[in-house]
C-alpha angles and dihedrals in degrees: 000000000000090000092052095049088050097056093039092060090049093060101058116133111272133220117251127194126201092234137064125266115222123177142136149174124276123200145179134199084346081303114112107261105235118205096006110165116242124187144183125214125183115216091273089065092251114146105247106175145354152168147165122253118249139252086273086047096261132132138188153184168145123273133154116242116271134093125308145189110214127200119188107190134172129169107264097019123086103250115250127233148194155130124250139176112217111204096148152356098334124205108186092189120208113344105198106209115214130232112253102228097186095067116068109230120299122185129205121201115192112184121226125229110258096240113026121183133229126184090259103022149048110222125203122201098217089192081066105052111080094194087055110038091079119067140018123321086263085071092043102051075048087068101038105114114262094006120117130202108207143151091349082308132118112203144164107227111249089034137061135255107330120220115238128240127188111193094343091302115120113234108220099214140088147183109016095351090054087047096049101046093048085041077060088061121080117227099232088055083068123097106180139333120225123208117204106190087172111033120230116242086252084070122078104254096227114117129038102215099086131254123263115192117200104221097204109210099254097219138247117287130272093006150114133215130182119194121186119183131194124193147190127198122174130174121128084334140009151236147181121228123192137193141194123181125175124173130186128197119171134143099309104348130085118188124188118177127167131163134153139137152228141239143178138046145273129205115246116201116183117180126188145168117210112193108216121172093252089052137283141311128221124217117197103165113177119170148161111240112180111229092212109161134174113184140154147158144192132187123191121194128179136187098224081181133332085284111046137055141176140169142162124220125201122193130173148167149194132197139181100183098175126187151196134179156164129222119196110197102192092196101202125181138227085288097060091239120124100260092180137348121232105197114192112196107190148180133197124191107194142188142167145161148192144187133184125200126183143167133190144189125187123178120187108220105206144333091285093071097259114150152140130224133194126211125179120179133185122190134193132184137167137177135180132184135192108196118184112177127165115198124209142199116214131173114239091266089054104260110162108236107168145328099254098191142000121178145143130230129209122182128170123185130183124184123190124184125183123182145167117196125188119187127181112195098195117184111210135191097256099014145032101227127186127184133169155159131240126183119192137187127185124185122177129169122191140187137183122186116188122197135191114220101172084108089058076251122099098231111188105237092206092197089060093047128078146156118202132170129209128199137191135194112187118176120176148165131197143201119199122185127180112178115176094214091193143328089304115027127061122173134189129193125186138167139188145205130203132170119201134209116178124171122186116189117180104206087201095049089031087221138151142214136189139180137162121174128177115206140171116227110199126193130194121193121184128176131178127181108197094175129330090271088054129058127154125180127188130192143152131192135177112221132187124224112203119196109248122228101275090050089064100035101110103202132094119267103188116216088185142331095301111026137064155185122228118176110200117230095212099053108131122197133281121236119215121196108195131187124178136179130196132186117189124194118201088340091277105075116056130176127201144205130169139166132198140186122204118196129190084007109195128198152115120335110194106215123176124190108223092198085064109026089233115138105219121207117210145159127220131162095254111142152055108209125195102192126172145155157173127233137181127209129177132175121191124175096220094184136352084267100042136061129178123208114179130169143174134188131179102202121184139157150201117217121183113323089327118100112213124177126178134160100240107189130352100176123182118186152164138198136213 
């Protein structure tokens, strides 16, 4: 079935065009060579044509058939030159530029725009934004136009949370791993950060919350720099943070190293009413948790010939995020008095590590672009938690009554991912056309062991304890093609298979649990450029969001005395149809509107027995969500010092037969 999709894809109906296409590659120094001028003369000396070569160094264009002179010129280089006779479809090859040594050096800088548009991204030049060109990357994602930090979350309003991506490559981390490792990235290392609202096919389908890829500046040739920062946060608590960054560019290796930590602590409140039949409960819950990190990367690339490239990247971490904390229950009655006190005074301590290691080859095939490109990752990650808390009943004027529970927790987690991705980027006459292959494996094992230490001995409670293990087979293949149909209009179509196999197995229930599932994953780009005050870009993508392994573990995880965690073995996926529509005026001012269906929508279901008072957290797959939106974003440079950034969204949703609106996030701002 996948080869016949493949080649029935490839046989889609092309677009022709009466005259000839003519392009080329220019380079420099073995450097694409970006904005040469390339003009076409007829024998009378008349201009007849001409362009500019694009960001890889390309160019292209229309021209009747007929002979030329053509002049490539660019400051600095010694202009090329040549007659041709142009009969067909012309492909120059690679035109190597030569240093003009009678000049000294002279250096250009063009600026970019700060946001730049593609027909499947938004990209944001971080070296423009003057709110984002200090920090970490975190500070700069919190400037990118229409992305929101939040809670230890990255996520593109009107999504969920959005996957990260540095220099294509998928980091494999989230919540305060994910923070961690971006906060280890400066800022001014950073070149440009794309948001894909819409994946492309290239790009695996799971998640619904977007993709945003972190383009590192790749450094000035032959040179070294070396970057070290130290800082300082206080609020209830405080905590050190240090830096090291080191980058390497000469003749054919690039080096990249950074490492640093973390230390300290931060306050963490949680409040919560919980609604039983004989009144309500309470929840204050106030703790410590350390903030001690140790992190580092480094990425090697190296130019084996001007055709072929390969490099490996590490990166690891280690975290002791230790807690401790005290929950305070106030138990009132009808009558809305305080009827008893349960007072949890709890420690975590806490560990977990990951490492990341990837390889990559990419051979360029000829002068065209084509080219194919190998990636194999491995990923590791393990946790482990020991969790004492001891549970007390007090009267409201603080008599002592009884020690309701004391217990200990242990819980150990390991993740390993294993995966080998081919691409095969293929320029064609009317059409760029990509396709390629990814095989992935997860395995992740999992145990709990609860004990009760009321006794002063730690006692194993066998129906509070579990181990349980998840796999997951994914197997996909992709075709991706982008056609410029003329000087206006670009589309891009894509579509991707992927074929599931998950198996859950609880070791205490000695239970099972298989699924497979085999689905196709379209994408539409449109993009049209009136003028350059008037752009307008339509898509539209269907994503699968596939419950994670804590999401299908079914056993309790108790978070204290009367509360826990239960995952669902028999959770599907959920499947997610997105269409989005964005107008942008002058490239500053840009207008959104988007609209998404969720179906078979999973997530957290919030239970509470009223015979024992115990609030239960489950998921289940229980709604169908249309949830759409319209948002407004403008971004004005005021002065050279100061840059204004401002946005607004209205957000609101249907699920299931309930209607709920609610303004989410209307957000003005301005930056020195």
């Amino acid at each position: 079935m996948k080869t016949i999709i493949l080649y029935a894809l490839l046989s889609l109906p092309l677009w022709a065009s009466s005259q000839i296409q003519f392009k080329g590659n220019v380079t420099g120094n073995h450097e694409p060579v970006i904005w040469a001028n390339v003009i076409l003369t007829n024998p009378e000396g008349k201009v007849a044509a001409g362009t500019l070569t694009r960001e890889d160094g390309s160019f292209e264009m229309k021209v009747n058939s007929g002979s030329y002179h053509i002049k490539i010129c660019y400051l600095g280089f010694t202009a090329w030159e040549k007659n041709i006779s142009i009969e067909k479809d012309t492909d120059l090859g690679s035109i190597e530029l030569q240093k003009n040594k009678d000049l000294n050096e002279v250096r250009i800088v063009a600026q970019k725009k700060t946001i730049e548009y593609k027909t499947d991204r938004l990209i944001f030049n971080v070296a423009n934004s003057i709110s984002a060109s200090g920090g970490h990357a975190l500070n700069a994602i919190s400037a990118t136009p229409g992305v929101i930090v939040q809670n230890n979350t990255i996520s593109i309003l009107g999504k969920g949370a959005s996957r990260v991506m540095v220099d294509s490559r998928m980091i494999e981390l989230t919540g305060d791993e994910l923070m961690n490792y971006l906060n280890s990235i400066a800022a001014s290392d950073i070149a440009s950060i794309e948001v894909m609202n819409n994946p492309a096919a290239k790009y695996e389908a799971s998640g619904n919350g977007g993709l945003l890829n972190i383009i590192l500046k790749k450094g000035v040739r032959d040179s070294w720099k070396n970057t070290t920062a130290l800082s300082y946060d206080q609020s209830t608590y405080s905590f050190f943070t240090l830096r090291d960054n080191f980058l390497y560019n000469k003749n054919n290796l690039k080096f990249s190293l950074n490492a640093g930590g973390k230390i300290g602590s931060v306050q963490e409140t949680e409040g919560l009413n919980t609604y039983y039949p004989n009144g309500l409960w309470a929840l204050n819950q106030v703790g410590k948790q350390k903030q001690d990190n140790l992190s580092g990367r480094f990425a090697l690339d190296y130019d084996v010939s001007n055709r072929i490239t390969a490099g490996i990247q590490y990166s690891g971490s280690q975290n002791s995020p230790d807690s401790k904390d005290l929950t305070v229950i106030k138990i009132r009655n009808t009558g809305n008095q305080i009827d008893s006190l349960l007072m949890n005074d709890g420690s975590n301590n806490l560990s977990n590590a990951s490492q990341t290691y990837h390889a990559h080859l990419i051979t360029k095939l000829d002068t065209s672009g084509k080219k194919i490109s190998v990636d194999l990752d491995y990923f590791t990650y393990n946790s482990k938690i020991d969790n004492n808390f001891v549970t007390k009943s007090f009267l409201p004027d603080m008599t002592f009554l009884n020690i309701s529970q004391s217990a200990r927790n242990i819980a150990a987690q390991d993740i390993n991912n294993y995966s080998i991705k081919v691409n095969m980027e293929n320029p064609l006459k009317f059409l760029n056309l990509s396709y390629g292959t990814k095989l992935s494996f997860i395995n992740s094992k999992a145990d709990i062991s609860y004990y009760n230490t009321s006794t002063g001995d730690a006692i194993l409670d066998a129906s509070r304890s579990s181990t349980f293990e998840y796999k997951e087979n994914n197997q996909a293949i992709y075709i991706n093609g982008n056609k410029n149909i003329d000087s206006k209009l670009s589309l891009q179509l894509g579509l991707r298979l992927e074929n599931i196999q998950t198996s859950g197995y609880s070791g205490t229930l000695n239970q099972k649990t298989l699924n497979s599932y085999l689905k196709l994953f379209p994408t539409v780009y449109l993009f049209y450029k009136e003028n350059v005050n008037h752009n307008f870009l339509l898509n539209y993508g269907r994503r699968v969001n596939r419950p994670v392994f804590r999401d299908l573990n079914p056993f309790r995880s108790y978070i204290n005395s009367k509360s826990y965690s239960e995952g669902n073995p028999f959770l599907q996926p959920s499947y997610h149809d997105n269409f989005d529509f964005t107008y942008i005026y002058k490239g500053n001012l840009r207008t959104n509107l988007f609209f998404n269906i969720t179906s078979d929508g999973f997530g957290i279901i919030f239970n509470s027995d009223p015979r024992t008072n115990t609030q239960v957290i489950s998921r289940k797959n229980y709604f169908k969500e249309y949830y759409y939106g319209l948002g407004e974003s403008y971004t004005i440079n005021i002065l050279s010092w100061w840059q204004s950034q401002n946005m607004a969204y209205l957000l609101s949703s249907m699920r299931s037969d309930k209607f709920i609106a609610r303004i989410i996030a209307a957000d003005f701002s301005g930056s020195l």
